[in-house]
N, C-alpha and C positions, 0 to 999 in steps of 0.2 A: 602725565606731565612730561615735555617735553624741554631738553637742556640745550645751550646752547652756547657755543666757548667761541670766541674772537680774539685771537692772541697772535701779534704778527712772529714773535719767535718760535721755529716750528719747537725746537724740545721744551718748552714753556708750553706749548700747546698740546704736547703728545705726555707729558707728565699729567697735566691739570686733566685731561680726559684719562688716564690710566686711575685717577685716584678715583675720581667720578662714577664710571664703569665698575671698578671693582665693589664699591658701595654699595651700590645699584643691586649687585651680584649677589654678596653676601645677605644685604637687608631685605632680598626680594622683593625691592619697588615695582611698582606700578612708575615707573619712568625708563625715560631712555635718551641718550647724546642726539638727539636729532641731526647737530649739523656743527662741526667743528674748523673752525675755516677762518682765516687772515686779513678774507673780504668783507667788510661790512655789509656790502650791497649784497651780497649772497643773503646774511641773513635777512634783510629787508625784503629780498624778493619770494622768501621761501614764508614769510609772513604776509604777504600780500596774496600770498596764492592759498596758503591754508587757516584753520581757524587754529589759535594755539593757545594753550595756557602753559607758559613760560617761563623757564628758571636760565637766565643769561650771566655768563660772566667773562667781564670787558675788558679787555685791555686800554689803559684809557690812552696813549701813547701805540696809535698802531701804524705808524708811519704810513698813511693815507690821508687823505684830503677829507676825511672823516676822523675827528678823533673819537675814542667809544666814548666818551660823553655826551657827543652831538648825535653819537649812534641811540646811547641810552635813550633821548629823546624824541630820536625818530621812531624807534619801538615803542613807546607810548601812546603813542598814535594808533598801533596795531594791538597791542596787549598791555590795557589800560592795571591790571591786576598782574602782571608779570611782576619776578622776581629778578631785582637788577643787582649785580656784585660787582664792584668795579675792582680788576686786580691791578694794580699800579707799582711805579717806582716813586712815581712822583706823588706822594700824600701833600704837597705844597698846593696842589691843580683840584682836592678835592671841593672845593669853595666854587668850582665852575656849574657841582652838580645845584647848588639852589639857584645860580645867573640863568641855567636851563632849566630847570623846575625838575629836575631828576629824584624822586622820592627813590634812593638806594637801598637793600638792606642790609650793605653790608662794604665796607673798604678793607682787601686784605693788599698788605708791601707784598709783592712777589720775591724782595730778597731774602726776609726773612723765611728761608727752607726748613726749619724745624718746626714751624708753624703754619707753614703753607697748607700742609696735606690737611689738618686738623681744624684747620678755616674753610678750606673748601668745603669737606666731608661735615661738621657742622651745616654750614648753609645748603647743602643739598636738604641734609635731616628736616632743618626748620621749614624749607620750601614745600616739604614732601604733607608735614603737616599741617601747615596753612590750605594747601590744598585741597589735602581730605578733610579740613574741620568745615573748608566754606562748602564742600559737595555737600555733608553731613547737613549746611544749612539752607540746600537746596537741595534735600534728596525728595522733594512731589516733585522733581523736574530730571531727576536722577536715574538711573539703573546702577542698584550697586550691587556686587555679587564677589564670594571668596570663589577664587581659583585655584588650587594648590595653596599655598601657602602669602599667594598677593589677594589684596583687595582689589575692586576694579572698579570703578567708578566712570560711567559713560552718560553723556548730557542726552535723553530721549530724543533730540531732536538730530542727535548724529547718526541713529541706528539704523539701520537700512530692515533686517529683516533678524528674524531667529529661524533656526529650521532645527530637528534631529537629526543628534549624530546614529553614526555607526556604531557608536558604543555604547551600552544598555542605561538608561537612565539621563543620560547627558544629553543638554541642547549646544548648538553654537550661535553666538550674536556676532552677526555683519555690521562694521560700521565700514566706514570709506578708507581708515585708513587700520583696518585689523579684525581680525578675527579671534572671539575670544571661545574656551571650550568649557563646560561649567555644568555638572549637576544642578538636574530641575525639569521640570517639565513647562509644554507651550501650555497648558491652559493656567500656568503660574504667573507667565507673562503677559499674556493675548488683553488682562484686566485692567494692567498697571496706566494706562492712560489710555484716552480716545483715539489716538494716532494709531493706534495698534488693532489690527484686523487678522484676525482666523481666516483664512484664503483655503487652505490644504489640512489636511493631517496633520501635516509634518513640517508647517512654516505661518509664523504669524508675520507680517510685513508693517511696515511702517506705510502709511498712506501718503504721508506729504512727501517721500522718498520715493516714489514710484515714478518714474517718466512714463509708462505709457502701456496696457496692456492689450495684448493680441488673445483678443473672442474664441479664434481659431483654435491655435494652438494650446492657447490657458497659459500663458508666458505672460509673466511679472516683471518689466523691465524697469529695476533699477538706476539711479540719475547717474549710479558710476559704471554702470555697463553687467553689472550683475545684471543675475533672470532665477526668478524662481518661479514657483507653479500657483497656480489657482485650479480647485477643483470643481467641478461641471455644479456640484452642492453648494460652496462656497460664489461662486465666479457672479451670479446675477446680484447677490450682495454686497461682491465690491463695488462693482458697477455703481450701485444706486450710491455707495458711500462715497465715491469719489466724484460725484456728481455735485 
């Protein structure tokens, strides 16, 4: 899950990411600050360019031609299940979120500082498990796996490929935007859905993630520029699969 702070006061914004972070840190989420920034259009474009599921929190007052409520709105459009937090001065203006249709989870006063940190680090928590309860209710569409001490929760349709690591036992899953490293074996994976194909030894791939493979070589091109291998046993079967 990815977080996302819009706060035009930079120490308003470098506080609300210090609590964020350190949460993050301690509870070993499976999340991260994606993009912390004053510009709304930033976060709008960084949504239009990637797929996200969302935990935002707004400043609704950001001295722009956007205020984060008309932001909140505009991110619905991109991440219809996002988590919106609107932090405000103004609790008089939060009556703008139903004029917008803004479903919140949450209005924290930024003056109040003895409750600020305890508001935010709440709605991260409750984001964090909304999340993993909806993967849990689509995990036939899921790949979920512990890592260390995080859970990991990846949509099968993000994965690019799995391959063996270097280290005894452990595979690594490629998705576009991470690599994760995780005891288990390829013939644990290769089963979990149709999309998934044995190529090599050492790499099951996702078939609808493939741009395009070279005969020659046995090179597995990747839609994000990755390559892996196909081997001379496996290669006349993808062929036929991706046909």
């Amino acid at each position: 899950m990815e977080v996302f702070i819009c706060e035009d006061d930079p120490q308003q914004k470098e506080r609300m990411r210090t609590y964020i972070e350190n949460y993050i840190m301690m509870e070993e989420l499976d999340m991260k600050v994606a993009l912390s920034t004053d510009d709304p259009n930033e976060i709008l474009t960084y949504l239009s360019d990637n797929r996200v599921n969302g935990l935002y929190f707004l400043d609704v007052d950001l001295n722009h031609e956007k205020t984060g409520i008309v932001l909140g709105a505009e991110i619905r459009k991109y991440d219809p299940r996002g988590a919106i937090v609107f932090v405000t001065s103004h609790s008089e203006l939060t009556y703008l979120t139903f004029l917008y249709k803004v479903e919140a989870m949450d209005y924290i006063i930024k003056d109040d500082f003895t409750n600020l940190q305890q508001r935010i680090v709440d709605c991260v928590k409750t984001a964090g498990e909304r999340y993993l309860a909806h993967s849990e209710d689509s995990s036939s569409t899921r790949f979920q796996i512990k890592s260390g001490d995080k859970m990991i929760s990846e949509d099968y349709k993000d994965i690019l490929f799995f391959e063996t690591s270097s280290k005894l036992h452990k595979i690594i899953m490629h998705t576009e935007k991470r690599q994760v490293e995780f005891y288990g074996k390829l013939k644990e994976v290769e089963g979990l859905d149709e999309r998934f194909y044995r190529c090599h030894n050492s790499y099951v791939v996702n078939k609808d993630n493939i741009k395009s493979v070279d005969k020659k070589t046995r090179e597995v091109h990747m839609i994000n520029g990755e390559t892996c291998f196909a081997s001379s046993r496996y290669l006349k079967g993808l062929s036929k699969a991706l046909q």
